[in-house]
C-alpha positions, 0 to 999 in steps of 0.5 A: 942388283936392287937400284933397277927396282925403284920401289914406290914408298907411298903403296909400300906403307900402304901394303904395311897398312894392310897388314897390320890391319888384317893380317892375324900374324902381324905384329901388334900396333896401335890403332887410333879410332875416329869414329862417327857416332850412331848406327856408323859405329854399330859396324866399326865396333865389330871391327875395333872389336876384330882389331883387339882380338888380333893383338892390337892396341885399340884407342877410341877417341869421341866426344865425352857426350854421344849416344852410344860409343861407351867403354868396353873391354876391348878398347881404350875410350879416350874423350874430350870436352864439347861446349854442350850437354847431354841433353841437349845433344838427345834433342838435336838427334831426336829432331833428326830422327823424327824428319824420318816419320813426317809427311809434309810436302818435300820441299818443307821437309827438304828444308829441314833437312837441310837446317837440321844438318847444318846444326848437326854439322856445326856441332860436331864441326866446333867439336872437332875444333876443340879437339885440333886446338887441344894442344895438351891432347894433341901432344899426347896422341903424337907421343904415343905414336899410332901407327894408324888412324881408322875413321869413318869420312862422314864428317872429316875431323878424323882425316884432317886429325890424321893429317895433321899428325901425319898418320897414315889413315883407313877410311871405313865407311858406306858412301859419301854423297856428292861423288867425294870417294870417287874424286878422294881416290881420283877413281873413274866416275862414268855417268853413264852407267854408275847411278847416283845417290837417290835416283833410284836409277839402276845400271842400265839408263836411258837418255833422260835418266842420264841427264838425271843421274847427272843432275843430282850430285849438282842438286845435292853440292849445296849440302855436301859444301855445307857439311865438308868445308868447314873442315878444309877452312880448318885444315887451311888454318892449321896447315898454313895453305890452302887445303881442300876437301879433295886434299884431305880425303887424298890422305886416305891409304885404304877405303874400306866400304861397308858394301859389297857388288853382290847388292850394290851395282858396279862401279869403277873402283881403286886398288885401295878400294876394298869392299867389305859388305861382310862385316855387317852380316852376323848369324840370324834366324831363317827368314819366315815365309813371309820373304817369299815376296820379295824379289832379289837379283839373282845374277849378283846374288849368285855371285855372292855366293861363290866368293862365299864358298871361294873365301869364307871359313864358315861356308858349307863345303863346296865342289870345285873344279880346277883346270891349272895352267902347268908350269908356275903358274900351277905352283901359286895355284897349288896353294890355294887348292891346299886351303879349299880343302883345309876349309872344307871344300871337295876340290878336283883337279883336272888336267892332260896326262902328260905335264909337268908338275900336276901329280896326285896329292893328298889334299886334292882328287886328280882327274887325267884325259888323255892326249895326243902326244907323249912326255918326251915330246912334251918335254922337248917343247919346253925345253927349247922354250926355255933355251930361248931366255939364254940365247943372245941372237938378233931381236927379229930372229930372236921374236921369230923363234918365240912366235914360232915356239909359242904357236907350238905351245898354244897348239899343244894345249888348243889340241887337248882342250879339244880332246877334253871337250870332245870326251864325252864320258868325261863331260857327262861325269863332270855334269853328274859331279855338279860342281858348284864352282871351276877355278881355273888361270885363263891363260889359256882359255880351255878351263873357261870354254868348260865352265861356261859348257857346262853352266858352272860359275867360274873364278879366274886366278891369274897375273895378268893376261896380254893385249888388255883381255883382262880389261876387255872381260871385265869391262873395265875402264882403261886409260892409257894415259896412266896405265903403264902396259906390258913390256913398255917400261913406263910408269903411271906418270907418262910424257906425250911421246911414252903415252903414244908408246903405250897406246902402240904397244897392244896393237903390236902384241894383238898379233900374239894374242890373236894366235893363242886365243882365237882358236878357242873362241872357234871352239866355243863356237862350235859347241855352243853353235853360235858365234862367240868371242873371247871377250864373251868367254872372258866375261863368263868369269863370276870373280878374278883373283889376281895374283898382285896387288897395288903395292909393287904394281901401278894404280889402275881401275878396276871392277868389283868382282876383280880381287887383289890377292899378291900375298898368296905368293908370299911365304915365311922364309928364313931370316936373310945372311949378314951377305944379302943385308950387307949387299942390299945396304950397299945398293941402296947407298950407290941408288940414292948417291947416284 
């Protein structure tokens, strides 16, 4: 049954990766840490220090002078020599440091800027020359057998070390100048609306701050060459080819980036492009008064502060509504209603009367409305939808019947959510509670029509949803030359003819989607007595978890407020038969005979 499951070994080992780094049940590995000296190392530290407590063999690898990496309990500090002192290192940093506090005029300090960092650059350059050419240390760290390089991409011995001893590498890092994390995971990069670094432009850009923001990283090559190609001359000598700076960077299976959408703009990102903004946040004493004057934007703040109270344990409690698709879908949500409230949070669960698995438990409050029609009706709806999957008649015929079955369902659920949000006892209840959060699966979109009724945020939990919606509520980038569709059967690398097939595929299903959205979007419109789409419904969402993830799924683009959550439908389940490895051995023999 396995050989028609071709599973993409790379994003598997990666998916592993995560595991072992994040996950507090993994089994114990050994993690070898490149990091880049100063204030880079303060946040790493809190990470190595994470990694320890979780069972993990932690082993720091630097350079015997620095400034502030020292042995501690919770790792294992191994150095190496460099051909200069102490104090000459404190006066090369001091130089830096104090180019902060002069006021010459810019193209002076500009210049030496730019000397400044060639030296620095050149001396932990001949560093990592002397490390890769440590042939004693080199064989001792491929003896050891990491399962895992984690290093900061600032400067890039750590991911041609990683390379090198064929490892598989997590970059942990803010930026890197010159688009190089855009180009290292060949992620999207408009110019249009994704400023650059030290433009000080924002998002939204007229025509001249366009040419700017594209101006700069062309400004800025000059010193990104100087910093990063001396190590694909390295890389080159060692690997006897040519090997660029875009090569070693590609190495990279996750990016962890110390920054998060709540205080950044938004930006096109890879699925291996996790943002972890938290980990520089520690409990501090209340702002003074002396804050009231600064000026935050409240929109992204506000974000912030749901997916606060959606996945941080030390959140104060929250109200949250859910609104379930029923089904199995309802199934994946149940378990993360059951660890809202193990957190702390008040968690209330509306839904029709008549369903067919939403019943009262224990660690939720159950709200019904009623609707007009009974469960023997509902019943008998479902189960000819569910005979549909056994029958064998003609494709046409076949589609005929789905459409029409559909259509049925979606007027079920259309003729509730009008119920619902026509139920004005109901409504005026919701509105005393003040919810702080909805969460709901947009499926269909009656639970994101009331969120945005009622002016609560909303988070999506969902697979995916038809037609590219989910592209379209998110305003992200969607290129059909290497976004496989639904139902097409294509993979990320697609021949012209598949592509064309690719692009064709949504319009034929424009027709299904039309008919179970549409009506809300006519809803909308008539309670917010404007005209509203369903995009502009989609796009009330504040965060979307999607129930995937980059492993067994295709790469795509996505935005910053789309979270990839595949392991919530992963349990622990017993230990497979000696039947089920013999027949999984077996398949796997005949796919890679065949």
């Amino acid at each position: 049954m396995t050989t028609g499951l071709p599973v993409p070994l790379p994003r598997l080992a990666t998916g592993l990766l995560l595991l072992l780094s994040v996950q507090p049940w993994a089994e114990s590995g050994k993690v070898l840490v490149l990091p880049t000296d100063g204030s880079h190392w303060l946040s790493m530290r809190e990470v190595v220090r994470e990694l320890h407590a979780r069972g993990h063999q932690v082993v720091v690898l630097t350079l015997e002078v620095n400034t502030h990496i020292k042995e501690e309990d919770f790792f294992t500090l191994t150095t190496f020599a460099v051909a200069w002192t102490q104090d000459e290192f404190n006066r090369l940093v001091l130089g830096h440091t104090q180019l902060f506090f002069e006021t010459g005029h810019f193209l002076k300090r500009f210049s030496r800027s730019v000397e400044i960092l060639k030296n620095m650059s050149l001396v932990v350059q001949r560093s990592c020359v002397g490390l890769l050419h440590n042939e004693t240390l080199i064989r001792h760290l491929n003896a050891t057998s990491f399962d895992l390089v984690l290093t900061d991409p600032v400067y890039l011995c750590g991911a041609v070390l990683a390379k090198y001893l064929s490892i598989p590498a997590v970059f942990f890092l803010r930026n890197i100048p010159c688009d190089l994390d855009f180009k290292g995971t060949q992620c999207p990069n408009p110019y249009s609306y994704v400023p650059k670094f030290l433009t000080t432009n924002s998002d939204h850009m007229t025509f001249l701050q366009r040419v700017k923001n594209m101006l700069y990283p062309l400004a800025l090559s000059y010193i990104c060459h100087t910093v990063s190609a001396p190590y694909a001359s390295l890389a080159s000598e060692l690997f006897q080819r040519e090997v660029s700076v875009v090569d070693i960077l590609s190495h990279a299976s996750v990016w962890l980036f110390r920054g998060d959408f709540v205080m950044d703009y938004p930006r096109p990102i890879m699925p291996n492009m996790v943002f972890i903004g938290g980990v520089n946040c520690a409990n501090r004493k209340p702002l003074s008064q002396m804050t009231t004057g600064l000026q935050f934007p409240l929109p992204r703040l506000a974000t912030g502060l749901l997916l606060l109270l959606s996945v941080q344990r030390l959140a104060e409690s929250g109200k949250v509504l859910v609104l379930p698709t029923d089904g199995s879908h309802w199934l994946s949500m149940r378990e993360v209603v059951r660890e809202l409230h193990a957190r702390g949070h008040q968690a209330v669960v509306l839904t029709p009367e008549v369903n067919m698995h939403i019943k009262e438990e224990d660690f939720f409050t159950l709200t019904t409305y009623a609707i007009p029609y009974t469960q023997d009706e509902f019943n008998h709806l479902l189960l000819s939808h569910t005979q549909l999957f056994f029958e064998t008649e003609h494709f046409l015929k076949k589609f005929s019947r789905s459409m029409e079955i559909l259509k049925n369902m979606s007027l079920v659920a259309h003729g509730a959510c009008v119920g619902l949000l026509h139920n004005e006892t109901l409504i005026r209840h919701l509105n005393a509670t003040s919810f702080d959060v909805v969460l709901t699966d947009p499926v269909y979109l009656c639970g994101t029509v009331l969120a945005k009724y009622l002016s609560i945020p909303a988070v999506f939990f969902l697979r995916y949803i038809p037609c590219d919606l989910d592209f379209k509520g998110t305003q992200c980038p969607n290129p059909y030359s290497y976004v496989p569709k639904l139902l097409t059967m294509n993979s990320d690398h697609m021949t012209f003819l598949q592509r064309v097939k690719n692009m064709l595929y949504p319009l034929a299903l424009s027709y299904i989607c039309h008919a179970f959205s549409a009506p809300y979007a006519n809803l909308a419109s008539e309670l917010f007595q404007r005209e509203v789409s369903v995009v502009d419904i989609l796009s009330h969402a504040s965060v979307w978890l999607f129930r995937g993830d980059f492993v067994m799924d295709y790469p795509r683009p996505i935005m910053p407020n789309m979270v990839f959550i595949g392991g919530i439908n992963c349990a622990n389940r017993k230990p497979l038969s000696q039947v089920c490895i013999g027949a999984f051995m077996q398949s796997m023999f005949q796919a890679k005979h065949f």
